[in-house]
C-alpha positions in Angstrom: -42.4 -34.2 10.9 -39.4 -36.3 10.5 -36.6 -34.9 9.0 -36.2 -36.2 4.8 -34.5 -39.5 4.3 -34.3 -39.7 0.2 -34.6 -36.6 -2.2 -38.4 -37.9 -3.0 -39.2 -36.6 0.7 -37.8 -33.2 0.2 -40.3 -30.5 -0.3 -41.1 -29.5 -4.0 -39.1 -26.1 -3.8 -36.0 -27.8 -2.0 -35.8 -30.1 -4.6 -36.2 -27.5 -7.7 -33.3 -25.4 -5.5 -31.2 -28.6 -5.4 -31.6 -29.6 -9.0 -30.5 -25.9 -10.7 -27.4 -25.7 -8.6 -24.6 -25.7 -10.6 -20.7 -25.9 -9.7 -20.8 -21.9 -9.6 -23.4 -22.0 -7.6 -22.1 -24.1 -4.9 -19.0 -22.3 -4.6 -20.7 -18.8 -4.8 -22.3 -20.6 -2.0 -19.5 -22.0 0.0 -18.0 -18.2 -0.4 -21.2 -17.3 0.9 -20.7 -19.4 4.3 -17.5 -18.4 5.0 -18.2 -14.6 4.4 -20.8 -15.1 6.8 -18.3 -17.0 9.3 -16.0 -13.7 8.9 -18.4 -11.8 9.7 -19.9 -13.2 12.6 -15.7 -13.3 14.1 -15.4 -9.9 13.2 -18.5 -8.5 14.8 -17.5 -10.6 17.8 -14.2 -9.3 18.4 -15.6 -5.6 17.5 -17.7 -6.3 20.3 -15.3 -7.2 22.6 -13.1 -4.2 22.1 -16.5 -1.7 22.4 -16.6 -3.6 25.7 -12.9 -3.1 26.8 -12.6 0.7 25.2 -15.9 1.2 28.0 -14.9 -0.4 30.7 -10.8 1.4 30.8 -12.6 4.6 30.3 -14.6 4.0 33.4 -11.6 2.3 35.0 -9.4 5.4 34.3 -12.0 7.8 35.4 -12.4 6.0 38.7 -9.0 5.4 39.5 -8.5 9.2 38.8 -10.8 9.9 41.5 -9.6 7.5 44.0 -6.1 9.4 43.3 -7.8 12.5 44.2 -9.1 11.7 47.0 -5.7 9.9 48.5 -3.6 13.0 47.3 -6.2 15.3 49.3 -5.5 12.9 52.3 -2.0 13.1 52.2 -1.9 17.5 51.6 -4.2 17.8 53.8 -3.0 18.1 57.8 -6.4 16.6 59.3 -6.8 13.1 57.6 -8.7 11.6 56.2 -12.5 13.5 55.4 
């Protein structure tokens, strides 16, 4: 189906939505869209920090083990194990 070239081509529900939208409407709208936006940034970035909180846990709980392990080289008198 190609896509609507004049308002006569438009679906009758598109058309009854278009023709009761008022200024209010189309800024509660526009507030709408941006809200939406927001959100989307948001649950990005919120992401992205569950990511990086994960990842220096495991970081930190592997480096703490390599530590171990080199501190029990260097005590111990018969090298490396």
């Amino acid at each position: 189906m190609p896509p609507p070239v004049h308002f006569e081509d438009l679906d009758d529900e598109v058309k009854e939505f278009l023709l009761s939208l008022d200024k209010e409407k189309v800024s509660k709208l526009n507030e709408a869209v941006r809200f939406y936006d927001a959100s989307k940034t948001v649950s990005k970035f919120l992401r992205i920090c569950l990511y990086t909180t994960v990842a220096i846990f495991i970081t930190t709980a592997a480096l703490g083990e390599a530590i171990q392990k080199i501190w029990g080289w260097v005590t111990s008198t018969g090298g490396p194990k």
